[in-house]
C-alpha atoms as a printed R data frame, in Angstrom:
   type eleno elety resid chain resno      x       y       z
1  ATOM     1    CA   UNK     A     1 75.940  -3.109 -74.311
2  ATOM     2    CA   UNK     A     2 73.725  -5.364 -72.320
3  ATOM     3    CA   UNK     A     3 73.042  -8.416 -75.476
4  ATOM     4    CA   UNK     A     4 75.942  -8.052 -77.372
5  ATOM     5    CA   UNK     A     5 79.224  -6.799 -75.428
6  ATOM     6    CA   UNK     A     6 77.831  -8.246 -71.472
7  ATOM     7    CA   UNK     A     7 75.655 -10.643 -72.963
8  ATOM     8    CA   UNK     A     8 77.855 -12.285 -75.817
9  ATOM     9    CA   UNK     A     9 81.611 -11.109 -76.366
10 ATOM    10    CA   UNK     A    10 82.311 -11.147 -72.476
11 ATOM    11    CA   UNK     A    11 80.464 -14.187 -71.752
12 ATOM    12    CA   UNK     A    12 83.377 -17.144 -72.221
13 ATOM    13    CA   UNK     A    13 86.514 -13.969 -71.879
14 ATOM    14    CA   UNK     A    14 88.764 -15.059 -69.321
15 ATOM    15    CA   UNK     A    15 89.454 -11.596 -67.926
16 ATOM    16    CA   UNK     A    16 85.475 -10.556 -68.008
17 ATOM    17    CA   UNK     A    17 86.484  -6.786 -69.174
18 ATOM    18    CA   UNK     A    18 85.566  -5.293 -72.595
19 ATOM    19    CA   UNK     A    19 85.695  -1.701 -74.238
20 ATOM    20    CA   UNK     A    20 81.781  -0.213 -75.554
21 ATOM    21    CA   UNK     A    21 83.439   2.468 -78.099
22 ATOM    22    CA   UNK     A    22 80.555   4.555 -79.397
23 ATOM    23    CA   UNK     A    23 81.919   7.185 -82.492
24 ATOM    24    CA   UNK     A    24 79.699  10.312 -83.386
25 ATOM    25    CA   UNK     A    25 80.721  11.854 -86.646
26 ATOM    26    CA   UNK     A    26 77.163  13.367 -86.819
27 ATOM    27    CA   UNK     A    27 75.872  17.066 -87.300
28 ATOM    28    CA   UNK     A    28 72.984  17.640 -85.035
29 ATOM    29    CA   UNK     A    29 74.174  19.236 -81.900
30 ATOM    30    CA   UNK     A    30 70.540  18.619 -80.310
31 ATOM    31    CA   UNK     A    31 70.795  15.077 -80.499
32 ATOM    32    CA   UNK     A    32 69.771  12.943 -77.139
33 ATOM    33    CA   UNK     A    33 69.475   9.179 -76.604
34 ATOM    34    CA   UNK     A    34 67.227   7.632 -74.114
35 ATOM    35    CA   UNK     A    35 69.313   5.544 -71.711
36 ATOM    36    CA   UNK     A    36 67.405   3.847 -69.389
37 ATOM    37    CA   UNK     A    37 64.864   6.263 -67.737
38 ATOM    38    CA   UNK     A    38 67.466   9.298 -68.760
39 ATOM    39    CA   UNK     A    39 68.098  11.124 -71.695
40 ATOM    40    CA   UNK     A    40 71.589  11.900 -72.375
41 ATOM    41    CA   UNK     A    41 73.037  14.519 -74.682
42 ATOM    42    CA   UNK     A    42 76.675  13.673 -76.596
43 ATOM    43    CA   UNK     A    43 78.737  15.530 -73.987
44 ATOM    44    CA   UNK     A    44 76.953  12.884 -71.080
45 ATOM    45    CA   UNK     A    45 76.230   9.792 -73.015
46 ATOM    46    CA   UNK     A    46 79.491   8.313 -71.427
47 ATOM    47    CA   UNK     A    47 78.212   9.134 -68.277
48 ATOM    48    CA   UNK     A    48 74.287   7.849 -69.052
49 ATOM    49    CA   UNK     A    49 75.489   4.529 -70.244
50 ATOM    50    CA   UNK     A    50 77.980   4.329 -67.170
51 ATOM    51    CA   UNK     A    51 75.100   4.885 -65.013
52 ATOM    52    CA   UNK     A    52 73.094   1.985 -66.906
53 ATOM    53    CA   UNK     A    53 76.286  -0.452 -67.149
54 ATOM    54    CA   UNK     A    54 76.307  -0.081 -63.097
55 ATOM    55    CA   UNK     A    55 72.201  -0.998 -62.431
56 ATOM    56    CA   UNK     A    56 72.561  -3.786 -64.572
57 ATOM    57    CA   UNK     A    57 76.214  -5.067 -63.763
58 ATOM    58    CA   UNK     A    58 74.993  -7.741 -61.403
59 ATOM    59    CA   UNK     A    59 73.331  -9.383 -64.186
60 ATOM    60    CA   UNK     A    60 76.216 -10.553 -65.755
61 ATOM    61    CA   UNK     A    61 78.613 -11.577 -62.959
62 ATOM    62    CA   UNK     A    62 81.794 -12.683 -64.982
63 ATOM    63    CA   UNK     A    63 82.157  -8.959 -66.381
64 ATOM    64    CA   UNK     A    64 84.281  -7.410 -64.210
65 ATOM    65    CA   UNK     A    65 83.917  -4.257 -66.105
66 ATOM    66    CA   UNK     A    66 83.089  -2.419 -69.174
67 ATOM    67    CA   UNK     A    67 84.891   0.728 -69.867
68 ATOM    68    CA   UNK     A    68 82.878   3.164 -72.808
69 ATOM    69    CA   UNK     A    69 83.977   5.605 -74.713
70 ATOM    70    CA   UNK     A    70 82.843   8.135 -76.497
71 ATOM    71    CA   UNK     A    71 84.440  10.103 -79.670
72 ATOM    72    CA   UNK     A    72 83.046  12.790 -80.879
73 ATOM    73    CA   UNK     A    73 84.381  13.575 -84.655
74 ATOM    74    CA   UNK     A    74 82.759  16.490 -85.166
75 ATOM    75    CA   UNK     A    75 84.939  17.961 -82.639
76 ATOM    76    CA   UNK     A    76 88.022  16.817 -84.902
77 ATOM    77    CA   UNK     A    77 85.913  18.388 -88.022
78 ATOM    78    CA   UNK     A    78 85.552  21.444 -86.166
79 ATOM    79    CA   UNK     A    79 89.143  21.855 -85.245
80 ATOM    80    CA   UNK     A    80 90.448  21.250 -88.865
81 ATOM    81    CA   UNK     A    81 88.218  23.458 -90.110
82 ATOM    82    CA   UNK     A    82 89.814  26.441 -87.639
């Protein structure tokens, strides 16, 4: 998010907004990511990297704003499946 969406894609947009779309089509239910000083399960890693995209916003003042989400395709695996 920080080097290549804020730091690279958004740099010259004329509208400063972008999209982080992170897609889990993984099979450990256990799995947490360290984001920032937190670590963030699946179900909160929106929430995690929202909190991170907020302390480090002011860094990169012609991003208005980054909007991420997160798709979980297990869910979809899950469902088919039923």
């Amino acid at each position: 998010m920080r080097n290549q969406l804020a730091g690279d894609y958004l740099r010259d947009a004329p509208d400063g907004g972008g999209i982080f779309l992170l897609v889990w089509q993984g099979n450990k239910s256990n799995r947490r990511w360290k984001i920032g000083n937190r670590l963030a399960d699946l179900e909160h890693l929106s929430e995690a990297l929202r909190s991170y995209w907020q302390g480090i916003s002011a860094q990169f003042p012609k991003v208005s704003d980054i909007e991420i989400v997160v798709i979980d395709l297990s869910k979809r695996a899950y469902f088919s499946a039923i």
